[in-house]
DOMARNU-479271 format. One record per residue (C-alpha): residue number from 1; residue in three letters; x negated, y negated, z. Coordinates in pm, 1 decimal. Layout:
<nodes>
     n   res       east      north         up
   NUM   ala          X          Y          Z
...
</nodes>
This chain:
<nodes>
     n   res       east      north         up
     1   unk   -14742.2   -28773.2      566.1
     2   unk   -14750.4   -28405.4      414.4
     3   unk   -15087.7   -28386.9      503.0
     4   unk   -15030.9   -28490.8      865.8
     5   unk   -14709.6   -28223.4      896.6
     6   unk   -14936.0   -27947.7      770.4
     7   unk   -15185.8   -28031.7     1020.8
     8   unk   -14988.1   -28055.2     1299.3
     9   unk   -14779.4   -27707.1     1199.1
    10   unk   -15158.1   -27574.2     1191.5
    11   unk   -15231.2   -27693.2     1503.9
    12   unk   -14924.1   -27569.5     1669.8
    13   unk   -15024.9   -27212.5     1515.1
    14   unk   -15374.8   -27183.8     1640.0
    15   unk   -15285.7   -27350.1     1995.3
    16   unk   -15218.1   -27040.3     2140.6
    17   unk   -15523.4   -26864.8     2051.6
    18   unk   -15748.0   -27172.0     2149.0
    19   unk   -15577.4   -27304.6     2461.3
    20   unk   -15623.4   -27068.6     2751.2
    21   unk   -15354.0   -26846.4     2802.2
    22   unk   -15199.0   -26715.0     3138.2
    23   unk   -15328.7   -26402.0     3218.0
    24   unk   -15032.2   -26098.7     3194.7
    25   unk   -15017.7   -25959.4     3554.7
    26   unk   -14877.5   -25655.1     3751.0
    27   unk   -14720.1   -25537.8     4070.7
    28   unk   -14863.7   -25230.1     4244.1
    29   unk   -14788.2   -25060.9     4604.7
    30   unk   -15105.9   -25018.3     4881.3
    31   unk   -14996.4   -24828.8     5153.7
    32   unk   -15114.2   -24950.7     5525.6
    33   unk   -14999.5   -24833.8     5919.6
    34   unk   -14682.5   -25022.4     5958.3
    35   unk   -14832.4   -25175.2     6315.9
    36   unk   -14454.1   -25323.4     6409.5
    37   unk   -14277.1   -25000.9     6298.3
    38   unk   -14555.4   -24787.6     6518.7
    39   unk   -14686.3   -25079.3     6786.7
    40   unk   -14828.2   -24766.8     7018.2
    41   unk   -14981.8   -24588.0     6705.1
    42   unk   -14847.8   -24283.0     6793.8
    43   unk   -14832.4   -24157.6     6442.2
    44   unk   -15140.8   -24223.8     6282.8
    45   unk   -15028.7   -24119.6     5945.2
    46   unk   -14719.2   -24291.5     5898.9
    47   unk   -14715.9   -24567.5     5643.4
    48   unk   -14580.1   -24834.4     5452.8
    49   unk   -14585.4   -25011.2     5136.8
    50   unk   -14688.9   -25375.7     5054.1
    51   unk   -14648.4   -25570.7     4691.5
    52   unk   -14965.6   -25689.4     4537.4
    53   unk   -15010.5   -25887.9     4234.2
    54   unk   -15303.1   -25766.8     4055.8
    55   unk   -15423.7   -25853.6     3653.6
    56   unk   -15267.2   -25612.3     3452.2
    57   unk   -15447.2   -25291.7     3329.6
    58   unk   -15449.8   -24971.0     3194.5
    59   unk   -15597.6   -24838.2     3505.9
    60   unk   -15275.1   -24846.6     3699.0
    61   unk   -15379.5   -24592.1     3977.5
    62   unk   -15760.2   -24689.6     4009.7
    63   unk   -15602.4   -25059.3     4059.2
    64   unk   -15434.3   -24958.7     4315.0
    65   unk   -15624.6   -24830.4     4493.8
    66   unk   -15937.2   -25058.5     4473.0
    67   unk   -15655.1   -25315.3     4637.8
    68   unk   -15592.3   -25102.1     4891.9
    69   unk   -15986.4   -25032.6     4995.9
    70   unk   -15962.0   -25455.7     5047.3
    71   unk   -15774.7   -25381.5     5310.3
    72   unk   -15445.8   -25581.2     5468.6
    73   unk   -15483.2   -25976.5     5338.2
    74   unk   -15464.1   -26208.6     5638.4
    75   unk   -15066.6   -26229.2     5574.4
    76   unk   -15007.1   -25864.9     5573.5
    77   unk   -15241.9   -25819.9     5885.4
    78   unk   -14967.9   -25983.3     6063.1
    79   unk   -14768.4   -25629.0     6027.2
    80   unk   -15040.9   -25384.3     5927.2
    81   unk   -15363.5   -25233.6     5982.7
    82   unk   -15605.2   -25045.2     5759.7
    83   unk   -15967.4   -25031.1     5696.1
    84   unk   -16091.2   -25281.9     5445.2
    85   unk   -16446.6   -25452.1     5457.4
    86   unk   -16689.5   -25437.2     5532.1
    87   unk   -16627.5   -25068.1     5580.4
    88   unk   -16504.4   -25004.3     5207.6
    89   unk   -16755.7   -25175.5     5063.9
    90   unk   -16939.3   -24974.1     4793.3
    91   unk   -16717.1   -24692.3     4877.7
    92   unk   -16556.1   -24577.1     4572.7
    93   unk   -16768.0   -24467.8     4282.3
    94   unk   -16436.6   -24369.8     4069.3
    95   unk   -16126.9   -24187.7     3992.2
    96   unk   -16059.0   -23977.5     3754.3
    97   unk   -15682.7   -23784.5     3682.7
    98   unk   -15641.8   -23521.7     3486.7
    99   unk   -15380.0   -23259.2     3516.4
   100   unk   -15155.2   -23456.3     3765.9
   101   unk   -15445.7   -23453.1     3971.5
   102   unk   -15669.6   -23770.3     4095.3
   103   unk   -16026.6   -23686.3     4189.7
   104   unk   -16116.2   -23944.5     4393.5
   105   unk   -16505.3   -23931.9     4415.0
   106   unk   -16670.6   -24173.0     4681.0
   107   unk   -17031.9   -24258.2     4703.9
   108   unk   -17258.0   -24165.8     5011.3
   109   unk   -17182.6   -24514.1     5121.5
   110   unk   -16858.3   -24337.0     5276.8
   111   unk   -17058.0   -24143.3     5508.2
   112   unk   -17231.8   -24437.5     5679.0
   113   unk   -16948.9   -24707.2     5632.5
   114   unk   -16683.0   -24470.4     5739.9
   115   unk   -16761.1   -24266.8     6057.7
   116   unk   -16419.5   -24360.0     6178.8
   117   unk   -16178.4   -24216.0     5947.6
   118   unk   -16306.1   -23895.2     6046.5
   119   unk   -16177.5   -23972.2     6414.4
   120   unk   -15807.7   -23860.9     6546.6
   121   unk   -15657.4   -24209.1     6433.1
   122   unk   -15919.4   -24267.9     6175.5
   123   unk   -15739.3   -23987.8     5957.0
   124   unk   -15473.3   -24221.9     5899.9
   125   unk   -15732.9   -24349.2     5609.1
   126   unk   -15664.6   -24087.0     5414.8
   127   unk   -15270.8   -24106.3     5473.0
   128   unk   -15262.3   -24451.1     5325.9
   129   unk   -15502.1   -24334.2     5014.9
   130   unk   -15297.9   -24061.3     4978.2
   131   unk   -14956.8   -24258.4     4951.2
   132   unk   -15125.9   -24526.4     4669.4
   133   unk   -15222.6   -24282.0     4459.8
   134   unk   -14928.7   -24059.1     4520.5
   135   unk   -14663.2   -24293.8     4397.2
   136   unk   -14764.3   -24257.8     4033.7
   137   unk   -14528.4   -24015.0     3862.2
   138   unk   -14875.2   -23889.8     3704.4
   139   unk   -15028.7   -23770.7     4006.1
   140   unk   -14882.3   -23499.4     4202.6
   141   unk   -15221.9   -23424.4     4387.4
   142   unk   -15517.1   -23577.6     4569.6
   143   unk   -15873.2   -23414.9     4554.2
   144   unk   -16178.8   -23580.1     4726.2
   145   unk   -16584.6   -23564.2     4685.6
   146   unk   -16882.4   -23723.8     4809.0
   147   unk   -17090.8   -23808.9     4476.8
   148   unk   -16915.6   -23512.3     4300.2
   149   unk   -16958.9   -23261.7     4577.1
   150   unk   -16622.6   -23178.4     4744.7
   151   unk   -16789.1   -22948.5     5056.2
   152   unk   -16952.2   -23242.5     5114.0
   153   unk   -16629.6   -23456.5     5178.4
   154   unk   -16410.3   -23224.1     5365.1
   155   unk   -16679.4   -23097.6     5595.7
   156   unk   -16713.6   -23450.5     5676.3
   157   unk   -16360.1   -23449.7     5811.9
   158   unk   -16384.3   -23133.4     5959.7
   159   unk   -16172.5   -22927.0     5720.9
   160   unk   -16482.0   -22708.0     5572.3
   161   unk   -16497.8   -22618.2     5266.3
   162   unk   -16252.2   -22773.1     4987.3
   163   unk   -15921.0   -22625.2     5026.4
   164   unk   -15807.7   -22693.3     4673.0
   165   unk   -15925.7   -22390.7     4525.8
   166   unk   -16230.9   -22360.3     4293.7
   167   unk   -16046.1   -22530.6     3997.3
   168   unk   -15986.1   -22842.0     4171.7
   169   unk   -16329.1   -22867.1     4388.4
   170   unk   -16515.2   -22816.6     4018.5
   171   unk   -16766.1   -23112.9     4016.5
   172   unk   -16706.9   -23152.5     3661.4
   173   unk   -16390.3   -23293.1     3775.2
   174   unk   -16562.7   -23588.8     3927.4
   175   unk   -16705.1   -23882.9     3709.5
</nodes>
């Protein structure tokens, strides 16, 4: 009878390292046009947040955001708009914060897959990127780049050259 207890009380100690355990989870904020709020789009750049449940991770802010390049799920599509596949496919090539700042570096893929969000609406991208990375306490600032190369970015939406000063547009910033 010992014998059986001690097996048993062994068994119940190992079970949770051999029986699959429930992966820990997260909530995060992705930021899309609130299409019922704004119906006649007159303000591109005005947004709103939806709750997703995501594994959890270190990688808070790069989480984040790779749910919101999936775009509104079928439920949320019902209220919002955004750009999501196959557009942001192959888009982002990473993020990187340092000094409250995320640089957000994209791969040329952007360039082909996203003619749009360089249009008047199409900005609106960029508002919505903006607000998921921006509501982390750790980021107070958003810097973008084409594989590393920030002219190459903000020419593409018509600013010019990167307006972030030469500290920020550094491509040693950019992983």
């Amino acid at each position: 009878m010992r014998s059986f207890l001690l097996s048993v009380f062994a068994l119940l100690l190992l079970a949770p390292a051999v029986l699959p355990q429930k992966p820990e989870t997260m909530t995060v904020k992705v930021f899309f046009h609130p299409d019922k709020l704004d119906p006649d789009v007159l303000d591109c750049n005005k947004v709103h947040p939806v709750t997703r449940r995501i594994p959890k991770t270190a990688s808070v802010a790069t989480a984040a955001f790779l749910e919101f390049l999936k775009g509104p799920s079928p439920e949320e599509a019902k209220d919002f708009s955004g750009f999501g596949p196959p557009e942001t496919n192959g888009i982002l090539k990473s993020i990187n914060i340092k000094h409250r700042t995320a640089y957000v570096n994209f791969t040329d893929r952007l360039l082909t897959q996203m003619g749009n969000a360089t249009s008047s609406c199409g900005s609106g991208f960029f508002s919505m990127a903006d607000a998921t990375l921006l509501q982390f306490p750790t980021i107070k600032k958003v810097v973008y780049a084409v594989e590393g190369d920030t002219n190459e970015f903000y020419e593409w939406v018509q600013v010019g050259e990167c307006p972030h000063g030469k500290q920020h547009c550094a491509k040693s910033n950019f992983r």
